[in-house]
Backbone as a chain_set.jsonl record, in Angstrom:
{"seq": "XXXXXXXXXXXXXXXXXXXXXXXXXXXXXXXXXXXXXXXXXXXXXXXXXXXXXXXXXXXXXXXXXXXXXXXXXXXXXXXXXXXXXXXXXXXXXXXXXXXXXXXXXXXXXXXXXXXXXXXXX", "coords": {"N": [[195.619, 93.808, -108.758], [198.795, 95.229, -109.056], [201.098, 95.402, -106.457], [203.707, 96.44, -106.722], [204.151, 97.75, -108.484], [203.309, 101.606, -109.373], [199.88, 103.118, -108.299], [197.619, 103.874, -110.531], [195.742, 106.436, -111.475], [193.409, 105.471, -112.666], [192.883, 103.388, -111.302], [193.159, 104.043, -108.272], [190.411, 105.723, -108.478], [188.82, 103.186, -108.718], [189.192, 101.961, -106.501], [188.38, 103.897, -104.571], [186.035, 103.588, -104.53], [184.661, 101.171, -103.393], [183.698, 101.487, -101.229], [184.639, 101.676, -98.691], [185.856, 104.032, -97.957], [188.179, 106.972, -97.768], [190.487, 105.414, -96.568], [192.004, 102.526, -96.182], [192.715, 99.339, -94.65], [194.571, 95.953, -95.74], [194.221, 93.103, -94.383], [195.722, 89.526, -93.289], [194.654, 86.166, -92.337], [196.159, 84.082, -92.393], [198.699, 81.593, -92.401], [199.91, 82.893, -90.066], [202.836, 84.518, -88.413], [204.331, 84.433, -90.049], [204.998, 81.636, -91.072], [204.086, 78.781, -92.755], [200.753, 77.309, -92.632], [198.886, 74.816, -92.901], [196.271, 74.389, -94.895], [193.564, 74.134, -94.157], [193.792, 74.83, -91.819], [194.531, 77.429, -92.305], [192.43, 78.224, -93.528], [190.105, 77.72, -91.667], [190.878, 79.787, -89.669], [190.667, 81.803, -91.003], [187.382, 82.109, -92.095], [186.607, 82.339, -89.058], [188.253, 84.78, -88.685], [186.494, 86.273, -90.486], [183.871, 86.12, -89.025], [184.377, 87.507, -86.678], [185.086, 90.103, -87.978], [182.271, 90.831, -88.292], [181.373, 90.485, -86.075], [182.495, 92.897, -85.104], [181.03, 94.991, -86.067], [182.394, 96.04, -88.616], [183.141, 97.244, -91.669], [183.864, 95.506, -94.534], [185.612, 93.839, -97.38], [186.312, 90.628, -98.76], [189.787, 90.231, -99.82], [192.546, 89.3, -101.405], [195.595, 88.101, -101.45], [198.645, 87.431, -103.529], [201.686, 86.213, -104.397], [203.723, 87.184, -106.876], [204.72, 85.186, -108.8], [202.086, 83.788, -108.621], [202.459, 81.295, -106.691], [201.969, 81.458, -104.264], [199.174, 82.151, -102.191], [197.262, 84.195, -100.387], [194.458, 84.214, -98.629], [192.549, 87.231, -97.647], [191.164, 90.064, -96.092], [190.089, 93.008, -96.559], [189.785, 96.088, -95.215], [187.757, 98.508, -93.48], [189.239, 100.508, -91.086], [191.56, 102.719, -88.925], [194.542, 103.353, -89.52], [196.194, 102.679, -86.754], [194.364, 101.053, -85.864], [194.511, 98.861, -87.344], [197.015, 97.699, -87.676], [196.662, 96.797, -84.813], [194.623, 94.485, -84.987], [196.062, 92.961, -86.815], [198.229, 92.344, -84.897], [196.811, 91.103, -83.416], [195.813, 88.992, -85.282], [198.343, 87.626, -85.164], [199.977, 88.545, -87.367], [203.331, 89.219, -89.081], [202.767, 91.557, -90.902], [200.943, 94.19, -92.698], [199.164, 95.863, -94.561], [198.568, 99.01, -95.971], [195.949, 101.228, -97.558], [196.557, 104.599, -98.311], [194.953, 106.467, -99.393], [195.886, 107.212, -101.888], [198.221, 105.785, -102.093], [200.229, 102.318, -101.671], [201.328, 101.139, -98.779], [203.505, 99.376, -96.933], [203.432, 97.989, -94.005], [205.256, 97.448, -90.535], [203.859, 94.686, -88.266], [203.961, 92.426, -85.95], [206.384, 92.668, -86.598], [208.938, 94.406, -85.908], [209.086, 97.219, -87.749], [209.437, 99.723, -89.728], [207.494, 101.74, -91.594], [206.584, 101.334, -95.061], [206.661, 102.888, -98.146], [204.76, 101.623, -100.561], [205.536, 101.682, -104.819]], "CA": [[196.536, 94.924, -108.819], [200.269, 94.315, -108.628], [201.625, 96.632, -105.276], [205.26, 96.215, -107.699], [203.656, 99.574, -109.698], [202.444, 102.93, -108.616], [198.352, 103.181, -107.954], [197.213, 104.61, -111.319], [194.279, 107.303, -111.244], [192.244, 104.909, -112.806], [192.949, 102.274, -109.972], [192.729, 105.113, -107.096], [189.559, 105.697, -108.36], [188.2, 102.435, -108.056], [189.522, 101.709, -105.057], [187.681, 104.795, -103.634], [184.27, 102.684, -105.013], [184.97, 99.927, -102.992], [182.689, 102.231, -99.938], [185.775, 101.202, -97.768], [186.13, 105.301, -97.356], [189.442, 107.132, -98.494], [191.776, 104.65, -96.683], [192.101, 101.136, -95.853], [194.134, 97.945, -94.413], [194.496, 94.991, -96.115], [195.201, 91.907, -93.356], [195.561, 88.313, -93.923], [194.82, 85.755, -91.094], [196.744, 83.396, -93.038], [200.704, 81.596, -91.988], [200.579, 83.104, -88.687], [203.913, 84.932, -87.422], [205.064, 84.228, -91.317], [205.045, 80.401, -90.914], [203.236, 78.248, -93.468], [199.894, 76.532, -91.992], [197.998, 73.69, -93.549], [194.971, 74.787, -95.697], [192.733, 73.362, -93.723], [193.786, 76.144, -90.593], [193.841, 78.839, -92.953], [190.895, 78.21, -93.509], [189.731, 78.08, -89.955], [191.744, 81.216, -89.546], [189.924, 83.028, -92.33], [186.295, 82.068, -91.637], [186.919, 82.85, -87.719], [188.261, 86.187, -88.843], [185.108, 87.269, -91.072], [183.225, 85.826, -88.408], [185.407, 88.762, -85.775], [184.713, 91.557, -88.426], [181.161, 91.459, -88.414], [180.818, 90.943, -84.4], [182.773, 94.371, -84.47], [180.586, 95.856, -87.164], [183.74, 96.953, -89.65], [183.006, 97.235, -93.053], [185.256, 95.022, -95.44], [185.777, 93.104, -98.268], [187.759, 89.788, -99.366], [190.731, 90.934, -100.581], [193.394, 88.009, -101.381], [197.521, 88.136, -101.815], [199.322, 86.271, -104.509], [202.744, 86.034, -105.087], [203.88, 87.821, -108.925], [204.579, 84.452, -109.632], [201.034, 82.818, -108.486], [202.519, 80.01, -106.479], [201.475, 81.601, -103.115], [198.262, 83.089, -102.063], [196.572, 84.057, -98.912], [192.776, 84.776, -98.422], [192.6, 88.165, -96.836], [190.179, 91.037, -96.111], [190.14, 94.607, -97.05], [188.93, 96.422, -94.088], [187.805, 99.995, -93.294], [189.852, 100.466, -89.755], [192.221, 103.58, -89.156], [196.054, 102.531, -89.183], [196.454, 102.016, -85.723], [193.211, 99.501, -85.251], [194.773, 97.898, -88.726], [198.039, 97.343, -87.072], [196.177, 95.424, -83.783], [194.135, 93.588, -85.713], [197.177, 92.467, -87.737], [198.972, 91.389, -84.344], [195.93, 89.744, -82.755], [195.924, 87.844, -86.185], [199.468, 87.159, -85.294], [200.673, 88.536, -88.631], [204.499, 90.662, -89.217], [202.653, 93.27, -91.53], [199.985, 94.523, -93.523], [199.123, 96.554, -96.251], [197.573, 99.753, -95.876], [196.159, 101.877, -98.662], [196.467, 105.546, -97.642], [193.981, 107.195, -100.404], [196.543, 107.579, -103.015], [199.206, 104.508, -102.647], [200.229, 101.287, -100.104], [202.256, 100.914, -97.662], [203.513, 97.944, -95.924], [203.492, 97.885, -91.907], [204.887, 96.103, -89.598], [203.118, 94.32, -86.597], [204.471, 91.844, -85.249], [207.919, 92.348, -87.354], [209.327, 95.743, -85.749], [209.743, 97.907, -88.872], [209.041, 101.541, -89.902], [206.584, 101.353, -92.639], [207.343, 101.749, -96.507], [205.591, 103.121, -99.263], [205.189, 100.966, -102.01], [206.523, 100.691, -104.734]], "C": [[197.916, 94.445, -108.408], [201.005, 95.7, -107.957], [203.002, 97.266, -105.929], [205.434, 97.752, -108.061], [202.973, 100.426, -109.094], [201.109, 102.502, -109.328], [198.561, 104.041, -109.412], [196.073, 105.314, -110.846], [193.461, 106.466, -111.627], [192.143, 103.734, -111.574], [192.57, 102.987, -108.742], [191.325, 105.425, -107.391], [188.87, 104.7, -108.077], [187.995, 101.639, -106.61], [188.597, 102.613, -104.465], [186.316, 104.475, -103.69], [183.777, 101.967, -104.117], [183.794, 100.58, -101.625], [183.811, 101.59, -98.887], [186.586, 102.774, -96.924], [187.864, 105.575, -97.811], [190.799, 106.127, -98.247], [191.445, 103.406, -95.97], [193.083, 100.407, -95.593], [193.367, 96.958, -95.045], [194.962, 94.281, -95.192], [194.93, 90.848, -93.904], [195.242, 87.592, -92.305], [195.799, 84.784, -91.391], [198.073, 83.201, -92.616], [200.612, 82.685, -91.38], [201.935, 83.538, -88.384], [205.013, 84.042, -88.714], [205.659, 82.467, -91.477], [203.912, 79.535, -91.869], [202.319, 77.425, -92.65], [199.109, 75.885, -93.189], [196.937, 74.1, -93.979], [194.475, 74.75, -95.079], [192.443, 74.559, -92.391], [193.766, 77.357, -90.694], [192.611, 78.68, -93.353], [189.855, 78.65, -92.875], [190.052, 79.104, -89.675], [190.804, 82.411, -89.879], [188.28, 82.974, -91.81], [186.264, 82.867, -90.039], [187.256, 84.376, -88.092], [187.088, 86.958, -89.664], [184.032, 87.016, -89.941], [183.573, 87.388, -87.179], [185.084, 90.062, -86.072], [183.354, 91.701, -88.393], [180.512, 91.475, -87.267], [181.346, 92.433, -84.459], [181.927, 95.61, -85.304], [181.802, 96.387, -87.99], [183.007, 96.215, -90.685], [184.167, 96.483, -93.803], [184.752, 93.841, -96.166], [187.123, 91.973, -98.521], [188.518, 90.266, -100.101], [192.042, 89.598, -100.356], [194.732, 88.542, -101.796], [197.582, 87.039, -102.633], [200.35, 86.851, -104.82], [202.512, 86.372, -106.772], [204.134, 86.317, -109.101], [203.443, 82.914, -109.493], [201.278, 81.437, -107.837], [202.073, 80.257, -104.836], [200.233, 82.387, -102.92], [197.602, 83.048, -100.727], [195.691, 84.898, -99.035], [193.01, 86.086, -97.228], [191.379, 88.953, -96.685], [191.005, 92.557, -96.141], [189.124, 95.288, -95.885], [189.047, 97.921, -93.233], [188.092, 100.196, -91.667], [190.469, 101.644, -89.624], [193.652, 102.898, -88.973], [196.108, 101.937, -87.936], [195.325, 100.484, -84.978], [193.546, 98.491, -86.234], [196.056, 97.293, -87.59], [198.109, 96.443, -85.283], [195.585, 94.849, -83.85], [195.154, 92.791, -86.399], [197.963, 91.572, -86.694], [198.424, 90.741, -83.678], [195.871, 88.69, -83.588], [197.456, 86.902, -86.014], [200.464, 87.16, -86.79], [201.986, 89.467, -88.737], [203.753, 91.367, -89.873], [201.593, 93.0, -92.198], [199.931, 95.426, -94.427], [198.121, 98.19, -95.724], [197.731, 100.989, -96.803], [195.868, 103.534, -97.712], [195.779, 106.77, -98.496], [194.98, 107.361, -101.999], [197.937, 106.264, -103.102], [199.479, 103.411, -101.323], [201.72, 101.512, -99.757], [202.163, 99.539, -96.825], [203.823, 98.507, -94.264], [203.434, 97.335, -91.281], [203.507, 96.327, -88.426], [203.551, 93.683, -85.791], [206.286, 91.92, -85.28], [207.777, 94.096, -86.919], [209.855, 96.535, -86.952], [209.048, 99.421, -89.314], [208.176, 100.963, -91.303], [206.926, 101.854, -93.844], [206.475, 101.985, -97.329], [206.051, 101.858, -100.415], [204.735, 101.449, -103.578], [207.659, 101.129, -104.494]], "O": [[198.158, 93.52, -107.633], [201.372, 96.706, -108.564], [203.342, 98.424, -105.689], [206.35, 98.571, -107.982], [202.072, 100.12, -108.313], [200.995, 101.871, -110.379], [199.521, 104.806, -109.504], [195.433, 104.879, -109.889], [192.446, 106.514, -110.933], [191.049, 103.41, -111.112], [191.61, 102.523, -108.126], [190.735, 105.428, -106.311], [188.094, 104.913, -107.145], [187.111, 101.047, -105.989], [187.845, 102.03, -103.684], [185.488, 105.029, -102.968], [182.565, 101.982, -103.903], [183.042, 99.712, -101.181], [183.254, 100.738, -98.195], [187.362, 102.848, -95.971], [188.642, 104.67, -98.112], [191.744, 105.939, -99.013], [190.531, 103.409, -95.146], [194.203, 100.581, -96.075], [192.14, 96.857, -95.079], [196.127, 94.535, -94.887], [194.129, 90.793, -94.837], [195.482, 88.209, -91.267], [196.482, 84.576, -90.388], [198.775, 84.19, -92.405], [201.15, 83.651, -91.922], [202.454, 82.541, -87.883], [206.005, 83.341, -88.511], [206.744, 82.237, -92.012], [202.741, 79.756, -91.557], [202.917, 76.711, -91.845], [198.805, 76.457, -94.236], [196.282, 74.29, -92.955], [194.551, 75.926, -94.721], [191.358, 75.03, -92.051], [193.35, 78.226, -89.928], [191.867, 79.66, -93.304], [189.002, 79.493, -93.15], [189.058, 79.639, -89.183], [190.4, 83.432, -89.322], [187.955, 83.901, -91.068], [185.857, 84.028, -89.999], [186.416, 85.203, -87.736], [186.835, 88.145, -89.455], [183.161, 87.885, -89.961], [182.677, 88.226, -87.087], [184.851, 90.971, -85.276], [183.041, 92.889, -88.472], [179.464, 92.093, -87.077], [180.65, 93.255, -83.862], [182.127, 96.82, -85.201], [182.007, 97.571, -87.723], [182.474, 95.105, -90.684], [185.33, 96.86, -93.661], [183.851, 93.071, -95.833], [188.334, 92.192, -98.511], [188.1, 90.796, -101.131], [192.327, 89.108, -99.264], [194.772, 89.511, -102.554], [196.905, 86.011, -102.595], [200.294, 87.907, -105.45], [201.638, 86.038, -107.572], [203.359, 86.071, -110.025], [203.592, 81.75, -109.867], [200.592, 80.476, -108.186], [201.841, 79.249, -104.169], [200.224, 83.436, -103.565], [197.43, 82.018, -100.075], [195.833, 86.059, -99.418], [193.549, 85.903, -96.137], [190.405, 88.435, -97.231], [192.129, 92.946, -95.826], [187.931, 95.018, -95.747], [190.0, 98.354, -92.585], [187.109, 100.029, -90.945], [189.911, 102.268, -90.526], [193.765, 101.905, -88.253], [196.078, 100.707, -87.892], [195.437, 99.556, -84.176], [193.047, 97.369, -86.148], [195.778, 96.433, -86.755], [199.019, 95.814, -84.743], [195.476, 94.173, -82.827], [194.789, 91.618, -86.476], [198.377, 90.457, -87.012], [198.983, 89.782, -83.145], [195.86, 87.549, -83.126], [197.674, 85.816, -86.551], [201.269, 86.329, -87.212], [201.732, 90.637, -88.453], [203.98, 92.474, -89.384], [201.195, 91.849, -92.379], [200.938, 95.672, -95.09], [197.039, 98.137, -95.14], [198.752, 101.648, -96.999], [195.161, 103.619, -96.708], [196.078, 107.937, -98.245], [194.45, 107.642, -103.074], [198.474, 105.97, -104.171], [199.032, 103.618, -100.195], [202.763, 101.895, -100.287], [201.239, 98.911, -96.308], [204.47, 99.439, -93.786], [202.468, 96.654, -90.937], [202.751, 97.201, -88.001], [203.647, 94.204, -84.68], [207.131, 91.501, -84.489], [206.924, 94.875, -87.346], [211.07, 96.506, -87.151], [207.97, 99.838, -88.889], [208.334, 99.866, -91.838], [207.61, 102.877, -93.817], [205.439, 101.32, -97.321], [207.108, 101.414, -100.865], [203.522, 101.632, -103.682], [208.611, 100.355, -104.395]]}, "num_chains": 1, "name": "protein.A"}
């Protein structure tokens, strides 16, 4: 899905498939405090964090970022939380922001990066 374009109904519906419940955060553990890290620690990062979600019991799915022009991507999860447990999960990951779908469209939010949150697009 490209965040660029409003959620179509046919996309809002599948999203609501996903058993992730009407709303969701997307986090990354990925480049840390917006700093590029070596594959190798995202990696470590990422594993360690699915490893985190299923000590806490949360429901979620891989859910990955890519740059519109495919030259960046970061392994993420999709994860049924309410905003505010998305948004300390996001700064225990040490990440500025996340994604969170709010049943009908996303929003970015900071965490670590002090910012009021924005609908997108």
């Amino acid at each position: 899905m490209d965040l660029r374009r409003p959620v179509s109904d046919e996309l809002r519906h599948l999203l609501k498939k996903l058993g992730l419940g009407a709303s969701f955060a997307i986090v990354t553990p990925c480049d840390p405090r917006g700093r590029r890290s070596p594959a190798w620690l995202n990696l470590a990062r990422y594993v360690r964090t699915r490893l985190l979600l299923r000590s806490r019991k949360l429901r979620f799915l891989p859910a990955d970022g890519e740059s519109p022009d495919s030259r960046h991507r970061e392994r993420g999860f999709a994860i049924a939380v309410d905003r505010g447990q998305a948004a300390a999960l996001a700064r225990e990951l040490e990440q500025l922001a996340l994604y969170w779908f709010d049943g009908d469209a996303f929003w970015i939010d900071g965490a670590l990066a002090e910012r009021p949150p924005r609908r997108l697009p």
